[in-house]
C-alpha positions in Angstrom: 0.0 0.0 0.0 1.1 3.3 -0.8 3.0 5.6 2.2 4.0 9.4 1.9 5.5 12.6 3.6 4.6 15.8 2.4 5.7 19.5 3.6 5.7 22.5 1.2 6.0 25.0 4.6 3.1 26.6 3.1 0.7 26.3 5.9 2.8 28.6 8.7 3.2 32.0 8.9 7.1 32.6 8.2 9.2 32.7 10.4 7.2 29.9 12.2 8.2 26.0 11.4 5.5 23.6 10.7 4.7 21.5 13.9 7.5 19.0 15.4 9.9 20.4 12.8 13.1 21.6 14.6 16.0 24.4 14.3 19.0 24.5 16.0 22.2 26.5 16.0 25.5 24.7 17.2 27.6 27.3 16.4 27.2 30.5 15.5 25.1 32.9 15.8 21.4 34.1 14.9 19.3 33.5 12.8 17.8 30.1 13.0 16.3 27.8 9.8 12.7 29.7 9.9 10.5 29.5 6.9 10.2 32.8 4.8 8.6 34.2 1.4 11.5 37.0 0.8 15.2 37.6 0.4 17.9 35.6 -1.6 18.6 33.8 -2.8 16.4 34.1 -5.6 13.5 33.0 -5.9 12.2 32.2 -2.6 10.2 29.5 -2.9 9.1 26.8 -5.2 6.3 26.1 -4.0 4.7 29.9 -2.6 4.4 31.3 -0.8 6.9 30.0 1.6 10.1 27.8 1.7 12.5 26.7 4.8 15.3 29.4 4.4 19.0 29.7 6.8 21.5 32.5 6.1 25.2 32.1 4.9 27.2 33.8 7.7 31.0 35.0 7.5 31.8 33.2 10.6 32.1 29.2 12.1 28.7 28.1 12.0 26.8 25.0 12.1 22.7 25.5 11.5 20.2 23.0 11.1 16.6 21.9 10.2 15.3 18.3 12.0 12.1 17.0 10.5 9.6 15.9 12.7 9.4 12.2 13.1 8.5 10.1 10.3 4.5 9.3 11.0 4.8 6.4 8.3 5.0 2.4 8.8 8.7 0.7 7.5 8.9 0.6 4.0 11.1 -0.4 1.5 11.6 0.9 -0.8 11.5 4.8 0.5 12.4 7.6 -1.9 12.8 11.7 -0.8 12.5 14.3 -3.0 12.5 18.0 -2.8 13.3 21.2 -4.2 16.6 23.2 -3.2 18.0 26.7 -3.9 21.8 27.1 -2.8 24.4 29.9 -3.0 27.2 28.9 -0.6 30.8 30.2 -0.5 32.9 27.6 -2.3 36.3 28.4 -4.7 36.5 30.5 -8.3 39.2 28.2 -8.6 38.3 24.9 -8.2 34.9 23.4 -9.4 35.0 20.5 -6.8 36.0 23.0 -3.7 33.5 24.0 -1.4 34.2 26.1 1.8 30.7 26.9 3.0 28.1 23.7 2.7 25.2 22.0 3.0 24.1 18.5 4.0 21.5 15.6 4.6 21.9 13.5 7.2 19.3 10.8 9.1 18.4 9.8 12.4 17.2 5.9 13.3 16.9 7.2 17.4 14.1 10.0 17.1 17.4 12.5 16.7 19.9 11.7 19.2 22.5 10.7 16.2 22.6 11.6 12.8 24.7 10.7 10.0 25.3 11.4 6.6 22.7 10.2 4.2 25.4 8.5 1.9 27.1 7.0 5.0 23.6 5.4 6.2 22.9 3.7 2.8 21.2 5.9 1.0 21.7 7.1 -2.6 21.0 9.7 -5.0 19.6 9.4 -8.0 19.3 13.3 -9.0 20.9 16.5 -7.9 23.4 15.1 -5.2 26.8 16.3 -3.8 28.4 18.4 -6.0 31.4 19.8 -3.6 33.9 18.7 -1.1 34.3 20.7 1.7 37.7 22.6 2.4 39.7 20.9 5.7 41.9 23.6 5.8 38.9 26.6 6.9 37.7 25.1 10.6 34.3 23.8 8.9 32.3 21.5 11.1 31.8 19.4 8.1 35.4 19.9 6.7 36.3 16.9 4.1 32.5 15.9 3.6 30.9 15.8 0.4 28.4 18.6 0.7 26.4 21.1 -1.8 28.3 24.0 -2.0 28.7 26.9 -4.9 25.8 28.1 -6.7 22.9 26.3 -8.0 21.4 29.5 -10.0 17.5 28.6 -8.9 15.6 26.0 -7.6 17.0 22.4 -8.5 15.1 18.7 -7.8 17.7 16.1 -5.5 16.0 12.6 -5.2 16.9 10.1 -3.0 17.0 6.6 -2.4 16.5 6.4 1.2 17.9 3.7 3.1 15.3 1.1 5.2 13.7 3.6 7.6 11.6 2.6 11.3 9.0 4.8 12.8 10.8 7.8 14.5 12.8 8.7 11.8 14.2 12.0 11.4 15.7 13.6 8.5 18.4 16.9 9.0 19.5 19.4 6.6 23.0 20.8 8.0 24.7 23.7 6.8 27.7 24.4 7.9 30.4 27.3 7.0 33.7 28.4 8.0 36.1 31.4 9.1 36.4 33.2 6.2 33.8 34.5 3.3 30.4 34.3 3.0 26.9 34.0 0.8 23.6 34.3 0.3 22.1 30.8 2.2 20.4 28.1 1.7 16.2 27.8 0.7 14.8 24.2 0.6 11.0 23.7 0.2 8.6 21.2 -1.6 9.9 18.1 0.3 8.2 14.5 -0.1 8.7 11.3 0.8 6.8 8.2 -0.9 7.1 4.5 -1.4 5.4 1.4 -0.7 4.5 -1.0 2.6 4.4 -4.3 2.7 0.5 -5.5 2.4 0.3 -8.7 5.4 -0.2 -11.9 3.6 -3.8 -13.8 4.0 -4.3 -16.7 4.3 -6.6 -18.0 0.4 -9.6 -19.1 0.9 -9.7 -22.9 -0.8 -12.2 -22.6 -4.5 -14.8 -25.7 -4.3 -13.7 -28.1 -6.7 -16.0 -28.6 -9.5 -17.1 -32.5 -9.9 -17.5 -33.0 -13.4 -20.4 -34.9 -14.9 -19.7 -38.7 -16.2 -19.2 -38.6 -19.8 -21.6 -41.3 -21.2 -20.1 -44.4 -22.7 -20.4 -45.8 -26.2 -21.4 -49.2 -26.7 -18.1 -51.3 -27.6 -18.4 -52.4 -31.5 -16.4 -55.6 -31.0 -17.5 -58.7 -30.2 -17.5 -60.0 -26.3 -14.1 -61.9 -26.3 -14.2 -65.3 -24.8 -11.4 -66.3 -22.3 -9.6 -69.2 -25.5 -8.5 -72.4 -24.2 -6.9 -75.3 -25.4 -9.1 -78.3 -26.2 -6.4 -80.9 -28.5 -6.8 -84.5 -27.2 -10.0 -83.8 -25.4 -12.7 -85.6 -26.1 -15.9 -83.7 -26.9 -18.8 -84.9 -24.1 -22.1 -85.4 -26.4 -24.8 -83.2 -24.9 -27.7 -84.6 -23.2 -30.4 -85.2 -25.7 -33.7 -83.6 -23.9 -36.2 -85.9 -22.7 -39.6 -85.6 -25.1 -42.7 -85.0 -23.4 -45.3 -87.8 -22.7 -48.0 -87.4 -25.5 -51.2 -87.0 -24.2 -53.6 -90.3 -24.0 -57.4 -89.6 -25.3 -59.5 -90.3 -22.4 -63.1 -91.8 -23.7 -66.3 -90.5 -22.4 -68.2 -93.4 -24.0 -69.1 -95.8 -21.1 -68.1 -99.5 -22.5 -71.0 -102.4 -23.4 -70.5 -105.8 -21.6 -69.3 -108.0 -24.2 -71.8 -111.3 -24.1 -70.3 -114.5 -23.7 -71.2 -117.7 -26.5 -72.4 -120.5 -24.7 -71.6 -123.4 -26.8 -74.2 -126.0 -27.5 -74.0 -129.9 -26.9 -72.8 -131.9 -29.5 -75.5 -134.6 -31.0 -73.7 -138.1 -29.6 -73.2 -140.8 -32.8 -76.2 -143.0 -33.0 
C-alpha cells in the first residue's frame, strides 16, 4: 500500500516552522532555519508562498533543520525528494571545492544521532553532492561531500533512502567556515513516498467442481471369450432332452358288456 510525507511550509506564517519540525544553532550565531517568502537567494520558494530558508554567515557556524518524526509504517523501498535553492561560499578556482556547505543527514533514534545520508545507505539518483568541503577553513563538516557553490535557482535532489523505522528523522546541516560568505540556503517542496508491505492472507480454498460422467459408447467388438486349449479332449455329447409324454385320449363313452357264447351240446353218434 502506498506511504508518503509531504511538507511544502506553506501552511505557517514565516518565520514559524511547521509542527515537530526543529531548528537549532551549534555554532554560531542568529538566525535560526525559519520559513520565509522573501530575500535571496532568488526565488524564494518553489512552492509559494513559503520555503524553509537559513543564512550564509561570514563566521564558524553549524545551522540545522530536524524533521519531525517520520509518521509512516517501514517501507522499502522509500524515496525523498524536494526542491533546493543554494548559494554557498565555495572556490572561483576549483569546481570540486567548497568552503561553505550544505548536507542531509538521518536519524534511526528520534534525533539523538545523525549521519550522513550516503554513510547510512542511501543514494542519489538526482541533484546530489556536487562539492567537497575545504579541511583547511575550521568547517564542522570539513572533508564531507556537501552542496556548495551556486545552483542558479531552484534544482530537484531525489533520493533513495535507506530502510527507515518509525521515528525517523531527517536533517539538513549547513555548515560554513572562518572566512567568506553567501547568500544561504532555501529548501521547500519536500516529499517522501514509497510502498509498505500488504500482510499476507491466508486463500480461501475454491470448491472443486465435480464434473459430470461422460456417457459411454457401446463397444463395436465382439464379447471376447477367455480361448483355451481343447487338443486331445474328447468332446462330451450333450444330453439329448427328454420328449414329453403325449397325451392319451381319455373316452367318455361308457363300455358295453361284451356277451359271452355259450356253446351248445354236441349230437352223440347213434
Amino acid at each position: 500500500m502506498p506511504v508518503g510525507l509531504s511538507e511544502s511550509f506553506d501552511n505557517v506564517g514565516p518565520p514559524a516552522l511547521p509542527p515537530d519540525w526543529l531548528a537549532t544553532n551549534a555554532l554560531g550565531p542568529p538566525p535560526l532555519w525559519v520559513t520565509s517568502n522573501s530575500g535571496v537567494p532568488l526565488p524564494a520558494a518553489d512552492t509559494w508562498p513559503n520555503a524553509a530558508s537559513i543564512d550564509d554567515p561570514a563566521v564558524v557556524s553549524d545551522k540545522r533543520l530536524d524533521s519531525l518524526a517520520f509518521p509512516i509504517p517501514p517501507a522499502h523501498p522509500l524515496q525523498l525528494t524536494f526542491r533546493q535553492n543554494f548559494n554557498l561560499e565555495a572556490s572561483d578556482v576549483d569546481p570540486n571545492l567548497g568552503f561553505d556547505g550544505g548536507v542531509l543527514e538521518v536519524s534511526f533514534d528520534g534525533g539523538n544521532t545523525f549521519q550522513d545520508i550516503l554513510d547510512a545507505g542511501g543514494s542519489f539518483v538526482q541533484g546530489g553532492y556536487n562539492r567537497t568541503i575545504s579541511t583547511d577553513r575550521g568547517s564542522p563538516i570539513a572533508g564531507r561531500q556537501a552542496w556548495s557553490g551556486n545552483s542558479e535557482g531552484f534544482i530537484t535532489t531525489v533520493v533513495n533512502l535507506p530502510i527507515l523505522s518509525t521515528g525517523t528523522r531527517l536533517r539538513w546541516r549547513m555548515a560554513c567556515d572562518t572566512s567568506g560568505s553567501g547568500e544561504g540556503w532555501r529548501v521547500d517542496t519536500i516529499n517522501i513516498a514509497g510502498c509498505a508491505p500488504v500482510p499476507c492472507q491466508t486463500p480461501t480454498a475454491r470448491p472443486r467442481i465435480t464434473p459430470f460422467p461422460r456417457p459411454t459408447r457401446p463397444s463395436r467388438n465382439l464379447l471376447a471369450l477367455p480361448s483355451a486349449d481343447f487338443d486331445g479332449v474328447k468332446p462330451t455329447p450333450s444330453p439329448r432332452p427328454t420328449p414329453f409324454p403325449r397325451p392319451v385320449p381319455i373316452s367318455t363313452t361308457t363300455p358295453h358288456a361284451t356277451p359271452v357264447l355259450t356253446p351248445l351240446p354236441r349230437p352223440s353218434p347213434p
